[in-house]
PyMOL Python script that loads the backbone (N, CA, C, O; Angstrom):
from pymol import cmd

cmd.read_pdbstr("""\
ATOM      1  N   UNK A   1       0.812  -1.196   0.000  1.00  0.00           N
ATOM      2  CA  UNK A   1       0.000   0.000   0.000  1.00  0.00           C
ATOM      3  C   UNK A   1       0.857   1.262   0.000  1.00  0.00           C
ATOM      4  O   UNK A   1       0.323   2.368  -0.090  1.00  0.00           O
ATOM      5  N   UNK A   2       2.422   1.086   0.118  1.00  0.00           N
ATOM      6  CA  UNK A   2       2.927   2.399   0.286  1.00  0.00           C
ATOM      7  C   UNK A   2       3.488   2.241  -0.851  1.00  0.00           C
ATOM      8  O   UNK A   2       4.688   1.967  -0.868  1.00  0.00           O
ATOM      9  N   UNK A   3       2.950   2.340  -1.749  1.00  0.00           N
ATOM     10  CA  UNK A   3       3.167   2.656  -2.905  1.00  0.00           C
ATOM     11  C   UNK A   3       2.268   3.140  -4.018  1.00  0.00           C
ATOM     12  O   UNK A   3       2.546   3.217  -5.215  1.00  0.00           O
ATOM     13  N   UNK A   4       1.443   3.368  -3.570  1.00  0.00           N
ATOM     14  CA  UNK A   4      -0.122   3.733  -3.765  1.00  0.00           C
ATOM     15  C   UNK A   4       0.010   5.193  -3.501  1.00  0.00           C
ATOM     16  O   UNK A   4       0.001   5.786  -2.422  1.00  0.00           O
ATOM     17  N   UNK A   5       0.156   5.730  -4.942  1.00  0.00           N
ATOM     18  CA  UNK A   5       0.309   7.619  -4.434  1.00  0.00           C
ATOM     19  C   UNK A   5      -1.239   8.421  -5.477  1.00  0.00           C
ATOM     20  O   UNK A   5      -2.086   7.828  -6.145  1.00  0.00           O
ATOM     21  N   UNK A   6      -1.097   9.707  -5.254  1.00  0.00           N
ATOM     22  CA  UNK A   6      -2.195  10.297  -5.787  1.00  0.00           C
ATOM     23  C   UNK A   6      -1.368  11.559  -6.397  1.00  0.00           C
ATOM     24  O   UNK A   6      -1.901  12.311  -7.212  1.00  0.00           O
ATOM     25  N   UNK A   7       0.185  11.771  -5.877  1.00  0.00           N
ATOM     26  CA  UNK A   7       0.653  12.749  -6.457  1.00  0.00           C
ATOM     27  C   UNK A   7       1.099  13.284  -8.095  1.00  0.00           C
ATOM     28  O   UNK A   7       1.676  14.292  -8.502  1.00  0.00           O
ATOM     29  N   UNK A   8       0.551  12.131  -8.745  1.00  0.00           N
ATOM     30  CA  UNK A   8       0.546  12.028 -10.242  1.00  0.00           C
ATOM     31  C   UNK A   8      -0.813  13.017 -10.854  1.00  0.00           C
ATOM     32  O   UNK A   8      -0.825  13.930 -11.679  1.00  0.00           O
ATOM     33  N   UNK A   9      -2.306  12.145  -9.750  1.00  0.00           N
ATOM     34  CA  UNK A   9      -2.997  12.972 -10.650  1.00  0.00           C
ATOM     35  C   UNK A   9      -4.212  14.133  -9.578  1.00  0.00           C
ATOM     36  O   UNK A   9      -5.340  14.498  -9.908  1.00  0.00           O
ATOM     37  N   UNK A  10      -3.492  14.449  -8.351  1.00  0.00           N
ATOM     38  CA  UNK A  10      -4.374  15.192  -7.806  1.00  0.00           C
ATOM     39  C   UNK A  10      -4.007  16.494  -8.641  1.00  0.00           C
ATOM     40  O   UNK A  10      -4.896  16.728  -9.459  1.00  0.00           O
ATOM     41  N   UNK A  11      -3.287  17.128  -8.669  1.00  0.00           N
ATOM     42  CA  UNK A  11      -3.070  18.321  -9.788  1.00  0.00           C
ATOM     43  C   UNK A  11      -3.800  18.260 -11.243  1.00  0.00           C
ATOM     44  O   UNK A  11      -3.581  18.971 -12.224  1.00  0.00           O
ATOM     45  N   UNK A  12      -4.556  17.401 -11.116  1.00  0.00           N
ATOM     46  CA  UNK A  12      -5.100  17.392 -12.373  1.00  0.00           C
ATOM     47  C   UNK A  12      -7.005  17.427 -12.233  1.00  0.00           C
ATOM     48  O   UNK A  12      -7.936  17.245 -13.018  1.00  0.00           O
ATOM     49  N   UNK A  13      -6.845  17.811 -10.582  1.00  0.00           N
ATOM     50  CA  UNK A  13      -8.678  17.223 -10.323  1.00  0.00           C
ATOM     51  C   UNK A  13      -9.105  19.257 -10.232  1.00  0.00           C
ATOM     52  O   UNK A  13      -8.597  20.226  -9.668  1.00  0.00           O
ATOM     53  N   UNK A  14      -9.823  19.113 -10.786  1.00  0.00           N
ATOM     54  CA  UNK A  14     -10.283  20.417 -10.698  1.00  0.00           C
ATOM     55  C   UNK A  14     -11.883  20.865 -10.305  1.00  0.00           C
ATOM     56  O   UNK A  14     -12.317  21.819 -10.953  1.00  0.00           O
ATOM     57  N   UNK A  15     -12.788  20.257  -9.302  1.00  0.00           N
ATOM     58  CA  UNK A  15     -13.717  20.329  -8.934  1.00  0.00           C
ATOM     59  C   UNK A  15     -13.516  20.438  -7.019  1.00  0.00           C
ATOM     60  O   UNK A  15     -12.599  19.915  -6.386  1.00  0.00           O
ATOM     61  N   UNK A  16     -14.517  21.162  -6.512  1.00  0.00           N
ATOM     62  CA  UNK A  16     -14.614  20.760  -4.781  1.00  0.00           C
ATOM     63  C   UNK A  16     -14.083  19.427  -4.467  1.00  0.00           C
ATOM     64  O   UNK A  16     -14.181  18.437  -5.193  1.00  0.00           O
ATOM     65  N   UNK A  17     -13.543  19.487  -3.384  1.00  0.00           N
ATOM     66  CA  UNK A  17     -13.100  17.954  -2.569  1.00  0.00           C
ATOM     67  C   UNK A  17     -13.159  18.349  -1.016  1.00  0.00           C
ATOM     68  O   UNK A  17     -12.820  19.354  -0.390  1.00  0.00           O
ATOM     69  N   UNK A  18     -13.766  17.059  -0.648  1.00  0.00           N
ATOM     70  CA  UNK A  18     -13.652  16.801   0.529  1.00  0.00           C
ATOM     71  C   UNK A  18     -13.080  15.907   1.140  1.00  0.00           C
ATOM     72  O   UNK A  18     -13.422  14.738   0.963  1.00  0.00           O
ATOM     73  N   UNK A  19     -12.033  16.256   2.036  1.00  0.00           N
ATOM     74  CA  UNK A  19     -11.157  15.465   2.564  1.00  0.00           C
ATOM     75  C   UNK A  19     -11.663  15.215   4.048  1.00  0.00           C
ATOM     76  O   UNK A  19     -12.267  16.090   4.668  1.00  0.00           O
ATOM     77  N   UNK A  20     -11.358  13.867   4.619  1.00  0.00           N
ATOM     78  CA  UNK A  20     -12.214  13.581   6.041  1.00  0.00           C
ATOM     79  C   UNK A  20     -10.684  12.138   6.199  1.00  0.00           C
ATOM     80  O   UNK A  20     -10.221  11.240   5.495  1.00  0.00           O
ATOM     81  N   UNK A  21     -10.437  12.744   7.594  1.00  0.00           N
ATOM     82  CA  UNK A  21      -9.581  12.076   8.120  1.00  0.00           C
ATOM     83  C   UNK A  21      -9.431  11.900   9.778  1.00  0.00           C
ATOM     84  O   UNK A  21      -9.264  12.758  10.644  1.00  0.00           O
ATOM     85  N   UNK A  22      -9.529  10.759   9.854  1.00  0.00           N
ATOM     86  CA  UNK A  22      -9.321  10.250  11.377  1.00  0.00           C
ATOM     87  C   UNK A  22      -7.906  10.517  12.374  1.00  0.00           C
ATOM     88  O   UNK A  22      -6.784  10.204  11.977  1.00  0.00           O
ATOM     89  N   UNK A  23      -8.185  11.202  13.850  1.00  0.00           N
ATOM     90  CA  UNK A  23      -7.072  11.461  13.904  1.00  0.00           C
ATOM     91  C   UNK A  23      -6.465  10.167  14.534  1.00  0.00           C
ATOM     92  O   UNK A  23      -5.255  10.307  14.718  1.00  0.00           O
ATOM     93  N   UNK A  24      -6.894   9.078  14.879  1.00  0.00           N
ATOM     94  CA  UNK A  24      -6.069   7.935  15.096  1.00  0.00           C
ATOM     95  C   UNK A  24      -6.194   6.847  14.116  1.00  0.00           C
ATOM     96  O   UNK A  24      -6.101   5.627  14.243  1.00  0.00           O
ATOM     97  N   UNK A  25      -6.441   7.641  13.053  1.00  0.00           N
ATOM     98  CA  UNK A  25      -6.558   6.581  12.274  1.00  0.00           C
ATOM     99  C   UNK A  25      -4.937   5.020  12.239  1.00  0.00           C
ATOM    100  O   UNK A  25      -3.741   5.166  12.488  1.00  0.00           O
ATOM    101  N   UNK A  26      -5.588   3.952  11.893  1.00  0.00           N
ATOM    102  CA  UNK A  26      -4.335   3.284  12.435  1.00  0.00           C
ATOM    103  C   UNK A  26      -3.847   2.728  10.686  1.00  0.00           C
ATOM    104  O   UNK A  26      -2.637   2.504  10.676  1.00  0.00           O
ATOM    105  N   UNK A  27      -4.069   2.643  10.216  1.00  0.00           N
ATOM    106  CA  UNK A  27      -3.991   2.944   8.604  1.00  0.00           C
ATOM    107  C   UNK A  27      -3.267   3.880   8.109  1.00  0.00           C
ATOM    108  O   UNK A  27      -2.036   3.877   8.079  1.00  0.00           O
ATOM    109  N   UNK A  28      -4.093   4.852   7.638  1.00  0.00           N
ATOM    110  CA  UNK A  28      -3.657   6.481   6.971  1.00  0.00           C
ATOM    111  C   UNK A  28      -3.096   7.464   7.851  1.00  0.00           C
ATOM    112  O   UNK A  28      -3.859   8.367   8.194  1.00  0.00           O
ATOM    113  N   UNK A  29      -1.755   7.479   8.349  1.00  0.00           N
ATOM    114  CA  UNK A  29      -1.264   8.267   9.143  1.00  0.00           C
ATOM    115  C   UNK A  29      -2.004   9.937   8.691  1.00  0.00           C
ATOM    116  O   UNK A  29      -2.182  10.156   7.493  1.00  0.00           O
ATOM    117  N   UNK A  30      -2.305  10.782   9.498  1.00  0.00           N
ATOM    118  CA  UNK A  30      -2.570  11.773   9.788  1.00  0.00           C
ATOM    119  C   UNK A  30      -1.662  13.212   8.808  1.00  0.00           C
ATOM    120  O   UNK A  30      -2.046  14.148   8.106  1.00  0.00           O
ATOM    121  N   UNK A  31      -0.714  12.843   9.139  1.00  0.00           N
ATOM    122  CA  UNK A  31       0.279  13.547   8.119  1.00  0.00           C
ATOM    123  C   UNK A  31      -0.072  13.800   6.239  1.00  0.00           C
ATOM    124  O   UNK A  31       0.262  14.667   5.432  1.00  0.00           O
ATOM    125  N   UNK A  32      -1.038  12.328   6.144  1.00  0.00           N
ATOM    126  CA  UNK A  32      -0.619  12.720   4.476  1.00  0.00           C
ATOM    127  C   UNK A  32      -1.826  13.576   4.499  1.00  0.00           C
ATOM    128  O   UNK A  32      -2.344  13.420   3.393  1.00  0.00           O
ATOM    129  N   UNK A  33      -2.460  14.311   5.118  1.00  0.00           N
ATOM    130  CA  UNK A  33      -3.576  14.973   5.248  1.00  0.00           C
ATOM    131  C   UNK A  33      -3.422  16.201   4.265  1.00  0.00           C
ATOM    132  O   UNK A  33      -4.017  16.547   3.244  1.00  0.00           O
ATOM    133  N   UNK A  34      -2.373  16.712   5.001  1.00  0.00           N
ATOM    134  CA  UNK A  34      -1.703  18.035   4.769  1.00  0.00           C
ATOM    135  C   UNK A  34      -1.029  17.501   3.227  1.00  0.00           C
ATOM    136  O   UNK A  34      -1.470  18.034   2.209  1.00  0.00           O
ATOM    137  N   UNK A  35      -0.100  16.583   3.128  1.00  0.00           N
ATOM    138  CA  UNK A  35       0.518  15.802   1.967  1.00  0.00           C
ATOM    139  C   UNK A  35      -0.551  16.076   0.848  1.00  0.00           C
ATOM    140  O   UNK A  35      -0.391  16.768  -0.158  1.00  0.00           O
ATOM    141  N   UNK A  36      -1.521  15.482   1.182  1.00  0.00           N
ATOM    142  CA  UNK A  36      -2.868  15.772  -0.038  1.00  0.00           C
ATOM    143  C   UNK A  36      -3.406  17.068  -0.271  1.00  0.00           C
ATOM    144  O   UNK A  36      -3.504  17.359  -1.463  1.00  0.00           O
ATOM    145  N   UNK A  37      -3.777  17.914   0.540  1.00  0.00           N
ATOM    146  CA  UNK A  37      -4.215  19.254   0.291  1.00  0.00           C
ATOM    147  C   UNK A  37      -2.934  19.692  -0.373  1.00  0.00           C
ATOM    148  O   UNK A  37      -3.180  20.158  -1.485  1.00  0.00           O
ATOM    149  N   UNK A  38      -1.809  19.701  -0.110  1.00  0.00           N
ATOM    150  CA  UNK A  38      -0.479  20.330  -1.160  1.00  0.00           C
ATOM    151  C   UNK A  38      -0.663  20.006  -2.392  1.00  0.00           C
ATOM    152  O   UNK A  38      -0.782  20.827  -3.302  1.00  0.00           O
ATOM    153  N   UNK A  39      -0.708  18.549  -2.541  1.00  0.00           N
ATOM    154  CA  UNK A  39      -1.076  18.495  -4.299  1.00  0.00           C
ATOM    155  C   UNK A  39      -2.366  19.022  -4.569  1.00  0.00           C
ATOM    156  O   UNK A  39      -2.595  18.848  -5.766  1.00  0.00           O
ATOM    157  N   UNK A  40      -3.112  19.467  -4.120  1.00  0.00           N
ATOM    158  CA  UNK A  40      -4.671  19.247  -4.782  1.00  0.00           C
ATOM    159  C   UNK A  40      -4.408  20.597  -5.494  1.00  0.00           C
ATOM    160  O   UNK A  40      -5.102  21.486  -5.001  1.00  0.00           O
ATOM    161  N   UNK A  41      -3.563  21.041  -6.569  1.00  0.00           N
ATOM    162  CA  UNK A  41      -2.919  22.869  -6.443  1.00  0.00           C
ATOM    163  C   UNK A  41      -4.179  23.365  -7.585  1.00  0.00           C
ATOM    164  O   UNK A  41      -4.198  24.582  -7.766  1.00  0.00           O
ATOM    165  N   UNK A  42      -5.101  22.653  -8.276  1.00  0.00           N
ATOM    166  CA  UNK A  42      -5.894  22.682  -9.055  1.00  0.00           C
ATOM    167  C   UNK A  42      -7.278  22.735  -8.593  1.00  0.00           C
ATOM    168  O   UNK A  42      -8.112  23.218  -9.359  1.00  0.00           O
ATOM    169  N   UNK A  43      -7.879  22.019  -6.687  1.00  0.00           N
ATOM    170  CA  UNK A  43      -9.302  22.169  -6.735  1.00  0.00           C
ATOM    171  C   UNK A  43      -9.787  23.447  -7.068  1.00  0.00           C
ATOM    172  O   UNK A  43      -9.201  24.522  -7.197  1.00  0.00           O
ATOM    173  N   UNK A  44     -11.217  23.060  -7.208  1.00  0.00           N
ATOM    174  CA  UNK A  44     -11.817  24.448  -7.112  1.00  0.00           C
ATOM    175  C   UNK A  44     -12.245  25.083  -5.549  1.00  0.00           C
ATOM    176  O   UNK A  44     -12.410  26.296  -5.421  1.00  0.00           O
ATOM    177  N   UNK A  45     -12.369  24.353  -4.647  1.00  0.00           N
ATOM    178  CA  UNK A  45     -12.309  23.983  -3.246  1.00  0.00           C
ATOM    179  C   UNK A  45     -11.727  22.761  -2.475  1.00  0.00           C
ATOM    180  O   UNK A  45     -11.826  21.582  -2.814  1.00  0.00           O
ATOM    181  N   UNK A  46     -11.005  23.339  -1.202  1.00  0.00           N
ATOM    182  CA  UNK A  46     -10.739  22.129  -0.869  1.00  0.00           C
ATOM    183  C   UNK A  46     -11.370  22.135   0.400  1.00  0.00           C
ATOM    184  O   UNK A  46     -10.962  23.176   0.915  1.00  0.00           O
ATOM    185  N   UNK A  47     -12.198  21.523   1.275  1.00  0.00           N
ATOM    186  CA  UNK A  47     -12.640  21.372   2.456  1.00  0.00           C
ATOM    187  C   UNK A  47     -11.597  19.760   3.300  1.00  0.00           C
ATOM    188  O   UNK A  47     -11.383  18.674   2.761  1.00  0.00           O
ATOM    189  N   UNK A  48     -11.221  20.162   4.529  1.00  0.00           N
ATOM    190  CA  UNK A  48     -10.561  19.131   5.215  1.00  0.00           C
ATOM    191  C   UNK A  48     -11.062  18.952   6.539  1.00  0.00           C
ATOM    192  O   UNK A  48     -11.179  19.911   7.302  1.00  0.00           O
ATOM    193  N   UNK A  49     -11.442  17.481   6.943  1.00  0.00           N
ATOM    194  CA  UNK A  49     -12.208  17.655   8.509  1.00  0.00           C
ATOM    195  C   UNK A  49     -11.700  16.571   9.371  1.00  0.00           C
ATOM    196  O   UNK A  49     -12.255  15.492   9.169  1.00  0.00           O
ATOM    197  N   UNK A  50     -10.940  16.580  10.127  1.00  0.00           N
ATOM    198  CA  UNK A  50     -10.605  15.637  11.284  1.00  0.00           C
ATOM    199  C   UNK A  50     -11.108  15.582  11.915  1.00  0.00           C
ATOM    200  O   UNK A  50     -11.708  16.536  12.412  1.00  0.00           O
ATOM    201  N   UNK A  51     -11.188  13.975  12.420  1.00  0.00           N
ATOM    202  CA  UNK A  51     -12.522  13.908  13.072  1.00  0.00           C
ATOM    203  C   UNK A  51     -11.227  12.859  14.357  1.00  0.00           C
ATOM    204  O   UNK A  51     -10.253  12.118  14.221  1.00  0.00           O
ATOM    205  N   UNK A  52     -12.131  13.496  15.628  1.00  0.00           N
ATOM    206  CA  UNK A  52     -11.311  13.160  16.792  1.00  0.00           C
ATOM    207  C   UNK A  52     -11.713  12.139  18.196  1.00  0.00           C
ATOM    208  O   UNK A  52     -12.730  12.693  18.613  1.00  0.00           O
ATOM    209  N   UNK A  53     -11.514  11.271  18.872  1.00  0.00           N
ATOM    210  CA  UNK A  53     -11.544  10.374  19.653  1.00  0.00           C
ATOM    211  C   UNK A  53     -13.111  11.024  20.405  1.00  0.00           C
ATOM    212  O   UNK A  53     -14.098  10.292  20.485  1.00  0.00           O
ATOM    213  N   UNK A  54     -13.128  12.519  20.925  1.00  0.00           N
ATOM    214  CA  UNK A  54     -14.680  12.981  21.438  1.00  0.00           C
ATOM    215  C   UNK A  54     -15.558  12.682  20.761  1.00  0.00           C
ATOM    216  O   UNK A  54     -16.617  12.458  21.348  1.00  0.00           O
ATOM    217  N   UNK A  55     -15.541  12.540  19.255  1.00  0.00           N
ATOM    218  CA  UNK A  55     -16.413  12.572  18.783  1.00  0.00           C
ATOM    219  C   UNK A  55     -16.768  10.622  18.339  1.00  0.00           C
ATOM    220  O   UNK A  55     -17.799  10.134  17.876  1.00  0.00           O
ATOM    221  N   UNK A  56     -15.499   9.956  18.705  1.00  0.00           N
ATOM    222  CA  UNK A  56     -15.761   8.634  18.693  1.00  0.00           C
ATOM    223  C   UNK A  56     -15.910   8.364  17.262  1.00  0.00           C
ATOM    224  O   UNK A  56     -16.522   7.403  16.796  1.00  0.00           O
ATOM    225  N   UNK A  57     -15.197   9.449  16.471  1.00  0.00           N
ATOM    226  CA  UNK A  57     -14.828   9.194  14.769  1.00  0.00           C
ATOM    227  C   UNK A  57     -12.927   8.747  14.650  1.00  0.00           C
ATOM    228  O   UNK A  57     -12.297   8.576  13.607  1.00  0.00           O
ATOM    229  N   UNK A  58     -12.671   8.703  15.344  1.00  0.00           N
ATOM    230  CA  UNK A  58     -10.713   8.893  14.716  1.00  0.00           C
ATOM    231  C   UNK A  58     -10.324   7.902  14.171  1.00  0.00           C
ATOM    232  O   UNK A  58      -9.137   7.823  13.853  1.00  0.00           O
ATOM    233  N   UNK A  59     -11.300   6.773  13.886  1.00  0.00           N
ATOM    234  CA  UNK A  59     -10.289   5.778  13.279  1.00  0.00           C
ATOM    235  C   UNK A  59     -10.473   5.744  11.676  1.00  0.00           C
ATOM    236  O   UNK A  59     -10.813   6.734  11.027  1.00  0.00           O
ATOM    237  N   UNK A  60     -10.222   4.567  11.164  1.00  0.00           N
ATOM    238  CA  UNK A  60     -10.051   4.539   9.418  1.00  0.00           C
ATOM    239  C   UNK A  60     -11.731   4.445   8.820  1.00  0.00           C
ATOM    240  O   UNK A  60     -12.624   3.613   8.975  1.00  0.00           O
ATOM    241  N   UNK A  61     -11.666   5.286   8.338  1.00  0.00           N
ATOM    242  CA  UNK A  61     -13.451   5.765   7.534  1.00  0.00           C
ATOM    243  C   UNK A  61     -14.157   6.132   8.463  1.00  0.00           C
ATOM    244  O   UNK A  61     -15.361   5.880   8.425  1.00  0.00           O
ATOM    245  N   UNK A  62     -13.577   6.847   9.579  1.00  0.00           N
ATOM    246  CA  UNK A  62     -14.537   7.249  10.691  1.00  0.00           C
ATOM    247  C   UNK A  62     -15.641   6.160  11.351  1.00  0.00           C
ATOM    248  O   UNK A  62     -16.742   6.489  11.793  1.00  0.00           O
ATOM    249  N   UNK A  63     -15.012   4.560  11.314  1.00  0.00           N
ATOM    250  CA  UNK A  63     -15.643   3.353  12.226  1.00  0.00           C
ATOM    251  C   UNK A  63     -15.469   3.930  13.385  1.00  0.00           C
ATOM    252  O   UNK A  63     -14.362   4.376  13.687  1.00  0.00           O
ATOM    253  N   UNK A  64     -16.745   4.029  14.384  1.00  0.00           N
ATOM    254  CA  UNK A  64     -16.702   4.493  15.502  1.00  0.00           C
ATOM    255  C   UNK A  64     -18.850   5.393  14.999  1.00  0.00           C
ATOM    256  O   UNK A  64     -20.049   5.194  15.195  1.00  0.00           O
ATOM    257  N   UNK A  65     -18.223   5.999  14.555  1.00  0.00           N
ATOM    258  CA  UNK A  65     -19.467   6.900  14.543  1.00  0.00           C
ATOM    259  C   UNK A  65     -19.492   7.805  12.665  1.00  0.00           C
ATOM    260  O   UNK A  65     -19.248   8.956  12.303  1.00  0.00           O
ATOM    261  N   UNK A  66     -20.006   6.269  11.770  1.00  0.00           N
ATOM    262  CA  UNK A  66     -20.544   6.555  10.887  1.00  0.00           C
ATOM    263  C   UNK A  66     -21.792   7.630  10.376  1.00  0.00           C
ATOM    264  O   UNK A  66     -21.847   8.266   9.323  1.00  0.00           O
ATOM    265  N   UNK A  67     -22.455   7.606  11.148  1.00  0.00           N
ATOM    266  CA  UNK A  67     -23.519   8.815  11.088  1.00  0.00           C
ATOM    267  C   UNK A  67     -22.900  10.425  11.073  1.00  0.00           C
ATOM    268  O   UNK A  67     -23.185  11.289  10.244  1.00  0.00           O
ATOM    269  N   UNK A  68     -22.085  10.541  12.095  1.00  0.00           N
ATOM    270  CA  UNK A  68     -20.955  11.590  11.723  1.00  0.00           C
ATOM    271  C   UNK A  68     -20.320  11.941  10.219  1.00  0.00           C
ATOM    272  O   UNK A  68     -20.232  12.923   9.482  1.00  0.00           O
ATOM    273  N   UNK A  69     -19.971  10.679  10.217  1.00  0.00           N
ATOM    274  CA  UNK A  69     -19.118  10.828   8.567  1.00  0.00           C
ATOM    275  C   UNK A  69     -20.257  11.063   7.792  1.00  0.00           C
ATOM    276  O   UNK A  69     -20.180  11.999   6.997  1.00  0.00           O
ATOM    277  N   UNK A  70     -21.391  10.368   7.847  1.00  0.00           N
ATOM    278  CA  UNK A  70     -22.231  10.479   6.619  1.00  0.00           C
ATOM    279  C   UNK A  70     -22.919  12.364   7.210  1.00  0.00           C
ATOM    280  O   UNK A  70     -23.179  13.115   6.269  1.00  0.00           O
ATOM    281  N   UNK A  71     -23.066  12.739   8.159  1.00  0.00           N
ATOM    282  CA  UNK A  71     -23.374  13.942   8.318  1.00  0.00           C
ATOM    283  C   UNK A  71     -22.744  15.122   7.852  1.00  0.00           C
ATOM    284  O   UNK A  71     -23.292  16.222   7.774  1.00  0.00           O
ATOM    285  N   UNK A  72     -21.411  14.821   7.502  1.00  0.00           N
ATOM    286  CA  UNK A  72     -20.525  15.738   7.393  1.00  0.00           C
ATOM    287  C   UNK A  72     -20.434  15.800   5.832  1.00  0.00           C
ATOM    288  O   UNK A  72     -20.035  16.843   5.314  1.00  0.00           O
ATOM    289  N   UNK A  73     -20.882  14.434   4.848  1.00  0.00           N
ATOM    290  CA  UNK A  73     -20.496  14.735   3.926  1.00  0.00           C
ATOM    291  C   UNK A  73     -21.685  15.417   3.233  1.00  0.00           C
ATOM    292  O   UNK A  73     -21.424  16.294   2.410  1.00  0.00           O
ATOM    293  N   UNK A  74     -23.089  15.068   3.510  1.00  0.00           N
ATOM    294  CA  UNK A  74     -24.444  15.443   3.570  1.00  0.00           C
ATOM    295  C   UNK A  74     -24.453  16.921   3.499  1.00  0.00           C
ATOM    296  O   UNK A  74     -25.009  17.487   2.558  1.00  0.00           O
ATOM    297  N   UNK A  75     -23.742  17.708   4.648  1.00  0.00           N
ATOM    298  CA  UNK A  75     -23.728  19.175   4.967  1.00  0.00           C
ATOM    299  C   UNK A  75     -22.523  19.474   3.647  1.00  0.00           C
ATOM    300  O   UNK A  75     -22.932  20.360   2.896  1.00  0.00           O
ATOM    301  N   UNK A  76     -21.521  19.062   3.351  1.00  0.00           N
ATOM    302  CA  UNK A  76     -20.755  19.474   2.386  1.00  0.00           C
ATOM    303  C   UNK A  76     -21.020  19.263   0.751  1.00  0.00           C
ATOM    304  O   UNK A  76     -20.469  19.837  -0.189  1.00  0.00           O
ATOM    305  N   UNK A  77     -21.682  18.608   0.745  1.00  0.00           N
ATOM    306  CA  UNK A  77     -22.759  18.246  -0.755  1.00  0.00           C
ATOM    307  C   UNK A  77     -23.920  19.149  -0.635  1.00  0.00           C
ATOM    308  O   UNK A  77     -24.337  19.581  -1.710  1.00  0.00           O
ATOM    309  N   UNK A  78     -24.578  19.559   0.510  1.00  0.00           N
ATOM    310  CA  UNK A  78     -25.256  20.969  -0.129  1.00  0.00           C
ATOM    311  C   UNK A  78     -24.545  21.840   0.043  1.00  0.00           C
ATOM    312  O   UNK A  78     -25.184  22.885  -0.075  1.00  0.00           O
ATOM    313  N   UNK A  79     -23.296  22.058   0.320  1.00  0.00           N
ATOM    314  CA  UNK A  79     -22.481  23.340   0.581  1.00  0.00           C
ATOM    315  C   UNK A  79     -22.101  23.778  -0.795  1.00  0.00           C
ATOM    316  O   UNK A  79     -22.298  24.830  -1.404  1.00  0.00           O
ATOM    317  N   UNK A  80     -21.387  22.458  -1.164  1.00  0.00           N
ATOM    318  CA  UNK A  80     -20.416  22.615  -2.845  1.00  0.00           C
ATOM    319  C   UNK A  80     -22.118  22.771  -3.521  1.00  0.00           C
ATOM    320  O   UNK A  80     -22.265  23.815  -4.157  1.00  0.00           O
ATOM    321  N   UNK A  81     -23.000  22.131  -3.467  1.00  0.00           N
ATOM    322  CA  UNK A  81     -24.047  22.355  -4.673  1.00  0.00           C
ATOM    323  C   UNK A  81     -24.968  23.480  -4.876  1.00  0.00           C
ATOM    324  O   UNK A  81     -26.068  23.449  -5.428  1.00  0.00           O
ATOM    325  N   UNK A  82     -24.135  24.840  -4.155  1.00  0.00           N
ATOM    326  CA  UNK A  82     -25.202  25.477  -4.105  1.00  0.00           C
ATOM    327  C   UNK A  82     -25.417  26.206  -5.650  1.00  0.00           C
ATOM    328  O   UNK A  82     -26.408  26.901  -5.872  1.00  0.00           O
TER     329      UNK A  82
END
""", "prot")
cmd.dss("prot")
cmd.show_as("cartoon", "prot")
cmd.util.cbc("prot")
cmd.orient("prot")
């Protein structure tokens, strides 16, 4: 899996993105968070949301408290669609 990059074609995505990342995630270290918003040098928005142990979201796809994740992306799909 560490070889699995996005830095080829995130410079090439040019629409809103939403980025959602766990802060314990035990998978996707936390770091490439920031790593990804650097390439994205083309969105048209970038939204980024860590989601943290209070909220019983931090791990990988926000397992813990799915309703969260799906809330967050819900509020950001009518945000970008206005």
């Amino acid at each position: 899996m560490r070889t699995l990059r996005t830095d080829t074609v995130s410079p090439l995505v040019e629409q809103d993105v939403l980025l959602m990342a766990g802060r314990a995630d035990h998978y996707v270290p936390l770091s490439q968070l920031g790593d990804q918003i650097a390439t994205l040098t083309r969105a048209r928005s970038i939204t980024a949301r860590v989601f943290t142990e209070a909220e019983h979201a931090q791990n990988h796809v926000q397992v813990g408290n799915l309703g969260l994740a799906l809330h967050v992306i819900v509020e950001w799909l009518a945000r970008v669609g206005r």
